[in-house]
C-alpha positions as CSV (number, residue, x, y, z in Angstrom):
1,X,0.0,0.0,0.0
2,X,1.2,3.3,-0.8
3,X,1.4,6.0,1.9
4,X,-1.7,8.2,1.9
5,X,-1.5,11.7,0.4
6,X,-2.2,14.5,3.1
7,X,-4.5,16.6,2.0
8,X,-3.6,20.7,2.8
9,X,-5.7,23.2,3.4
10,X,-4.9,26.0,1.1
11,X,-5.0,29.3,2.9
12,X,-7.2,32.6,1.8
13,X,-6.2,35.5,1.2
14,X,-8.3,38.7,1.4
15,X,-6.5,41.5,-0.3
16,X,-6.7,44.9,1.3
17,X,-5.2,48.4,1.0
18,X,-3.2,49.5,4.5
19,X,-5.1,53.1,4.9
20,X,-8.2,52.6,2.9
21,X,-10.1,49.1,2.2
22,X,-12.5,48.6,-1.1
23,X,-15.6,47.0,-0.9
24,X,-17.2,44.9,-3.2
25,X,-18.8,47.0,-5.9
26,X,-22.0,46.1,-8.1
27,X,-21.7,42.2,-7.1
28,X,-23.4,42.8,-3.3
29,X,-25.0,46.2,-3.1
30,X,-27.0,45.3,0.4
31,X,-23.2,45.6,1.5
32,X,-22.4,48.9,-0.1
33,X,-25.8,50.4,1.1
34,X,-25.0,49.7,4.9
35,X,-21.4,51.6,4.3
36,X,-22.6,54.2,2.7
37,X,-24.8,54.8,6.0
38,X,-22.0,53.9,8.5
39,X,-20.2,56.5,6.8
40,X,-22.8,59.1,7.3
41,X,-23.2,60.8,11.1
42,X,-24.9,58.5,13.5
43,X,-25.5,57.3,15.6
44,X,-26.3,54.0,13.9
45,X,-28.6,51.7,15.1
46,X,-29.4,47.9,13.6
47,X,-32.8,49.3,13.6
48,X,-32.6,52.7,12.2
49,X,-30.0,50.9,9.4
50,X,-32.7,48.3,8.9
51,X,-35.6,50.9,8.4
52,X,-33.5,52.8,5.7
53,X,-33.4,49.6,4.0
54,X,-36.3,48.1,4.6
55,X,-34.7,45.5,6.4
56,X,-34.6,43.4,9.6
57,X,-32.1,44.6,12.5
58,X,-31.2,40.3,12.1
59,X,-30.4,40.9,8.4
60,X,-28.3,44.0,9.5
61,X,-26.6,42.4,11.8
62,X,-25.8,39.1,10.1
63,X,-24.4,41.2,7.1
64,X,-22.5,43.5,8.8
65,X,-20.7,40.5,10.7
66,X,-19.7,39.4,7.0
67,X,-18.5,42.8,6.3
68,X,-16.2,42.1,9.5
69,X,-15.3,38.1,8.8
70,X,-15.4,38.7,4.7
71,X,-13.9,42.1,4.2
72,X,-11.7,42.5,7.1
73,X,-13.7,45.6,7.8
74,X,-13.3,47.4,11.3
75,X,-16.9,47.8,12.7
76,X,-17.3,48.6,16.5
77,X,-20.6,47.6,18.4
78,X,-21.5,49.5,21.1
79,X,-23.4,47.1,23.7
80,X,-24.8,49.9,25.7
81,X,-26.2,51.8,23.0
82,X,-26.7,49.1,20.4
83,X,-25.1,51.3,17.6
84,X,-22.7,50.7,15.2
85,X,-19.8,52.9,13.7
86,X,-16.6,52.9,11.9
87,X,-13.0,52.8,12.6
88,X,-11.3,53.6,9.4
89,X,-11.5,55.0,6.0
90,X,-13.1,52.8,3.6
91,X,-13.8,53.1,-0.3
92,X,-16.8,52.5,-1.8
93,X,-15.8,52.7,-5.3
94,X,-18.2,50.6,-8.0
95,X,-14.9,49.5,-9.6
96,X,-12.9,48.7,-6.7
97,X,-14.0,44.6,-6.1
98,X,-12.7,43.3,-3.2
99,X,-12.5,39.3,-4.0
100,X,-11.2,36.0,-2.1
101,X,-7.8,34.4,-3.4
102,X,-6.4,31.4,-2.0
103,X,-2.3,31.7,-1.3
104,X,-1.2,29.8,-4.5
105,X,-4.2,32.3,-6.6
106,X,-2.4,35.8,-4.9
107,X,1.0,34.2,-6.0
108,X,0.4,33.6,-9.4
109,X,-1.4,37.5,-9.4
110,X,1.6,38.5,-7.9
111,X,4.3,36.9,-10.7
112,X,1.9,38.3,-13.4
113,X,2.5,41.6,-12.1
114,X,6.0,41.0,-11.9
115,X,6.1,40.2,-15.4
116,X,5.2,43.3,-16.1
117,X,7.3,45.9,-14.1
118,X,9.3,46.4,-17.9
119,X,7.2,49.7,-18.1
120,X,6.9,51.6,-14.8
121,X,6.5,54.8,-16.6
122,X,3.1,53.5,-18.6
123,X,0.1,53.3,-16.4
124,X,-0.5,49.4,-17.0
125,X,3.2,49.7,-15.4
126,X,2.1,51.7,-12.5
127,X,-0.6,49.7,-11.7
128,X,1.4,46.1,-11.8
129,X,3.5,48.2,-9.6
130,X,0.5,49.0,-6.9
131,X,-0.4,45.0,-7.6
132,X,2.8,44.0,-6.9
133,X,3.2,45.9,-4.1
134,X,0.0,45.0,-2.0
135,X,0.7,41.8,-2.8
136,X,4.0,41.4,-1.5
137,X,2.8,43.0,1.5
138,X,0.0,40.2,2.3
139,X,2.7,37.9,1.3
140,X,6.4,39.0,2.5
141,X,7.5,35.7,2.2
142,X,6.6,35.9,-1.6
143,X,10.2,36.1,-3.0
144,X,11.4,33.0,-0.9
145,X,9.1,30.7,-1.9
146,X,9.7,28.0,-4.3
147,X,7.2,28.7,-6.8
148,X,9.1,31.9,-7.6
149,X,11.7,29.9,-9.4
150,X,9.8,31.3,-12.4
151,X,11.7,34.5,-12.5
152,X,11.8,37.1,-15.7
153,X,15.2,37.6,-17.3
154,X,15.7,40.2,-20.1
155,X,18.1,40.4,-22.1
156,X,17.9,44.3,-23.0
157,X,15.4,46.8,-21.7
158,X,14.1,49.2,-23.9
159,X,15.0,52.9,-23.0
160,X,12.1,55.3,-23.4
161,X,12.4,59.1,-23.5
162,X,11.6,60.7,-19.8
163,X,7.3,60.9,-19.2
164,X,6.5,59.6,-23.5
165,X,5.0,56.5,-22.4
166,X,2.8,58.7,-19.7
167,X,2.1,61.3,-22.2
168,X,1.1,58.6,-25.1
169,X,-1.1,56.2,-23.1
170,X,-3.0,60.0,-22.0
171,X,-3.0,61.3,-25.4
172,X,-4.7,58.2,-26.7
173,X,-7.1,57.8,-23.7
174,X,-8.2,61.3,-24.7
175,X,-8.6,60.6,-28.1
176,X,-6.7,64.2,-29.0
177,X,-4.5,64.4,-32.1
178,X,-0.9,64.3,-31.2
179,X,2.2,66.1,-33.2
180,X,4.9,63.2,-33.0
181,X,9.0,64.0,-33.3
182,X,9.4,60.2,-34.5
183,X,12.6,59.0,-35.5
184,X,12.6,56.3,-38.6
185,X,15.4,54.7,-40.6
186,X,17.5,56.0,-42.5
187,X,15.8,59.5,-42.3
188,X,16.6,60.9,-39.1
189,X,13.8,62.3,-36.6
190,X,10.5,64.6,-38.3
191,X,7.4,65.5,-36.9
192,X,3.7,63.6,-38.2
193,X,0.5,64.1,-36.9
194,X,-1.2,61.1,-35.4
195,X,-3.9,59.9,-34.3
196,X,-3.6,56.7,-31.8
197,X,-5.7,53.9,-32.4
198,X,-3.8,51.4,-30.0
199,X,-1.5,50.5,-28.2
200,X,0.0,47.0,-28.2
201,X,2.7,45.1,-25.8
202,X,4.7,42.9,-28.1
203,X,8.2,41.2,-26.1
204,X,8.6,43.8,-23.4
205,X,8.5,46.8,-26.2
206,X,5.6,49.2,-26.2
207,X,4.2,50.2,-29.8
208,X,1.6,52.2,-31.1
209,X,-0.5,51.5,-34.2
210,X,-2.1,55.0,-35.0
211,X,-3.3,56.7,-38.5
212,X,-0.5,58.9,-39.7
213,X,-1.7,62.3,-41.4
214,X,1.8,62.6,-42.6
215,X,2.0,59.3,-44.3
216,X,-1.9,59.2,-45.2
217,X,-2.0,55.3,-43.9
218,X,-2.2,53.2,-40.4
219,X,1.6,52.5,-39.3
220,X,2.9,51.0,-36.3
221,X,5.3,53.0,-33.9
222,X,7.8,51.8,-31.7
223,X,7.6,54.1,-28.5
224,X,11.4,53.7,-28.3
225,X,11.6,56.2,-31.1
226,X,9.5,58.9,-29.9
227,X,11.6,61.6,-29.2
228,X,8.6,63.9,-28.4
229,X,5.0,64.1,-28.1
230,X,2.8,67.7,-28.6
231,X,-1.2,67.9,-28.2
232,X,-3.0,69.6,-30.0
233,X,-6.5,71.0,-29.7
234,X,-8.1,68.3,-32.4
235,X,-10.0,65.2,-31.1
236,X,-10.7,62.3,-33.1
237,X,-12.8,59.0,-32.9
238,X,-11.7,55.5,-33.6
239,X,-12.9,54.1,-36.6
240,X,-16.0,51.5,-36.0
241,X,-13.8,49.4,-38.7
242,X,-10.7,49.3,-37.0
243,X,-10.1,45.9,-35.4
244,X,-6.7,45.4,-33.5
245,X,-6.9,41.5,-33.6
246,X,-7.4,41.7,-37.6
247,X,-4.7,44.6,-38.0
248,X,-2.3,42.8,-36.2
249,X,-3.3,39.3,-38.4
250,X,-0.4,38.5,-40.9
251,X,2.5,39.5,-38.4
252,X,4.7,37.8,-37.3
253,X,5.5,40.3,-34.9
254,X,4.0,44.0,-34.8
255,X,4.8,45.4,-38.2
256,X,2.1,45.0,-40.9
257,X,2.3,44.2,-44.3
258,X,0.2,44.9,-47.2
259,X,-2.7,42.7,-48.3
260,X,-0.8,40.1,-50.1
261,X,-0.2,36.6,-48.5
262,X,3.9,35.2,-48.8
263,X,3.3,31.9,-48.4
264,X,6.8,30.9,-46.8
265,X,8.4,27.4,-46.6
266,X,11.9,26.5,-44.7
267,X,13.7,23.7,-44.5
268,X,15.5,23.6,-41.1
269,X,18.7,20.8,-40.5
270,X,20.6,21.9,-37.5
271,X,18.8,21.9,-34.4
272,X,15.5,21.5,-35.7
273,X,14.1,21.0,-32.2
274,X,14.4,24.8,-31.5
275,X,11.5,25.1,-34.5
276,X,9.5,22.0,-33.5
277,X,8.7,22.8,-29.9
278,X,6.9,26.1,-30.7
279,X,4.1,27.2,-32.8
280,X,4.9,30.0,-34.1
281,X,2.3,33.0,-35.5
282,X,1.2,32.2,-38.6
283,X,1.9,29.0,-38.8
284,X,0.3,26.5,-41.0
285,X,2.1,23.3,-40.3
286,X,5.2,21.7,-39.5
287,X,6.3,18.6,-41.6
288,X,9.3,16.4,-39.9
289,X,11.1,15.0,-43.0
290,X,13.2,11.4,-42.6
291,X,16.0,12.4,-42.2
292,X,15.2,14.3,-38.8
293,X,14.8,17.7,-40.7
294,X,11.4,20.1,-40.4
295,X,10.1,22.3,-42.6
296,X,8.1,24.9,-41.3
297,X,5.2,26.8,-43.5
298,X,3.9,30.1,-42.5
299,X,1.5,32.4,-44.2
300,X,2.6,35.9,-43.4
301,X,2.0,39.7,-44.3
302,X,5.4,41.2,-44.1
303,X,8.6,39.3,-44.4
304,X,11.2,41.6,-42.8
305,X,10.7,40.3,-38.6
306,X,10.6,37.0,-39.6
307,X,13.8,37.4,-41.8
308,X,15.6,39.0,-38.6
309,X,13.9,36.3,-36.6
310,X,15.8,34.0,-38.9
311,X,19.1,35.3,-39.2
312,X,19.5,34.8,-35.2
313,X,18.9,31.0,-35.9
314,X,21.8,29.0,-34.7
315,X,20.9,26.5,-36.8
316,X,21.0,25.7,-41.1
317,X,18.1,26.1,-43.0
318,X,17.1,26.7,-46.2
319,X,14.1,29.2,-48.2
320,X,12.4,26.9,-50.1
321,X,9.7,29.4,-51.1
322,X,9.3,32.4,-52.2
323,X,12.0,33.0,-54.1
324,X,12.4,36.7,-53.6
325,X,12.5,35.9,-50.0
326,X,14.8,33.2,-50.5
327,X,17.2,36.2,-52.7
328,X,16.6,38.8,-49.8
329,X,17.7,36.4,-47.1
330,X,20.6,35.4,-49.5
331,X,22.1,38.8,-49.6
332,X,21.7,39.6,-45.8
333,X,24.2,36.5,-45.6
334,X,26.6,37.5,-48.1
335,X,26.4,41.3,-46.3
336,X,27.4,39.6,-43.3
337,X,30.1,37.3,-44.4
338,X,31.8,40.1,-46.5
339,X,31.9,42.6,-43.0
340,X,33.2,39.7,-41.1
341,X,36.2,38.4,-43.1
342,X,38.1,35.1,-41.6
């Protein structure tokens, strides 16, 4: 017989703020009613309470002992005058949702907001950094513990301009018009008129995909080479047609391509387990020859991330198809043999 597992009881967590708690918003409003009282002048009787509400002193009393057990709120009862009061500052904010996590749930909350402490100056940044912080604070021993053998290692961070990532994420909240000192390759920094349409996350970078008034056409924009942003006093709405999900369909990475499909094909010999163990975006299928090769197909919109992608393979492989790609990827390597002469 083998031993019997031990069953462990996995701890909750109630997440709160140190000077000022949340309550649960829209899901319990009974709850939010009775704080909104206790926060008025009293005093506050379960009676008086329940009369407001049209409810029993029992109901009163039963919920504001969850609001103690559930929401870690303070609530004194006075014995001799059968009142109730508060003890602290609390929130009732519709959007603020105060919710149960059990110790391995706050954890994994906690290593998603790690994961994105790349950006502190962006306000998804700022708040992972609020996340993180709260967290940590229910669980100090967060760091130490085993499961945090998932750790985030970069090899380069991306260096943004002081405040653009602040002023960019506002500009586009605000739907105003922005003047944009953008620097592009090889022409050196000029200024185009933008409106933002999104704003997209793509391996720790931050990019924005707006309509360009210079250009006359959507283009993506690394925030890296914003040197610096101006409003201006013209709003502007986002197009009902504009869909991220099918602007951002074709890429291998952020940039978009035209309309036309390359339908790629390589042929991978060395190390071909560094292509079969992912699938990568825009994939079509993967085909593992006899001889131990693979040949990956991918249907994409624009060829110049996934021909960077494939210069950094430490492995041979071969362009099958197209043949202008197969050309273009030929002459990167001859550029690159020629500048680094044996």
């Amino acid at each position: 017989m083998g031993k019997k597992l031990r069953k462990t009881k996995s701890k909750t967590i109630t997440p709160t703020m140190a000077h000022q708690r949340p309550l649960i918003g829209k899901i319990n409003p009974r709850m939010n009613k009775i704080m909104a009282i206790l926060r008025t002048r009293g005093p506050h009787t379960g009676n008086s309470i329940g009369r407001k509400l049209q409810l029993t002193a029992d109901i009163i009393r039963r919920t504001i002992h969850r609001l103690q057990s559930e929401q870690g709120i303070s609530i004194v009862y006075d014995q001799v005058h059968n009142t109730y009061r508060l003890t602290e500052k609390v929130s009732d904010h519709e959007m603020l949702l105060s919710l149960q996590f059990t110790e391995r749930e706050a954890r994994v909350a906690w290593l998603g907001a790690k994961a994105l402490l790349t950006c502190p100056e962006s306000g998804l940044g700022q708040t992972a950094l609020k996340v993180y912080e709260k967290i940590s604070a229910l669980l100090p021993e967060a760091d130490q513990n085993q499961d945090s053998i998932i750790t985030f290692g970069y090899t380069s961070k991306p260096i943004y301009r002081k405040g653009i990532l602040k002023q960019m994420l506002d500009l586009k909240e605000r739907r105003q018009r922005a003047k944009m000192y953008y620097e592009t390759d090889p022409r050196g920094p000029e200024w185009r008129d933008v409106d933002m349409l999104a704003c997209v996350v793509v391996n720790e970078m931050y990019y924005v995909i707006a309509y360009c008034h210079t250009r006359k056409k959507r283009l993506t924009f690394c925030a890296t080479r914003i040197w610096a942003l101006e409003e201006t006093s013209i709003t502007y709405e986002i197009p009902k047609t504009f869909n991220l999900e099918k602007y951002l369909r074709g890429n291998f990475g952020i940039v978009g391509g035209g309309k036309k499909i390359y339908k790629i094909v390589v042929r991978f010999d060395g190390r071909p387990y560094l292509v079969t163990e992912r699938k990568w975006k825009g994939q079509k299928k993967q085909v593992i020859l006899s001889n131990g090769s693979v040949e990956l197909h991918v249907h994409l919109r624009s060829l110049w991330e996934f021909e960077r992608w494939l210069k950094g393979h430490p492995g041979d492989f071969e362009v099958l198809q197209p043949f202008e790609f197969r050309k273009t990827v030929s002459e990167a390597g001859l550029r690159i043999h020629r500048n680094n002469p044996v």
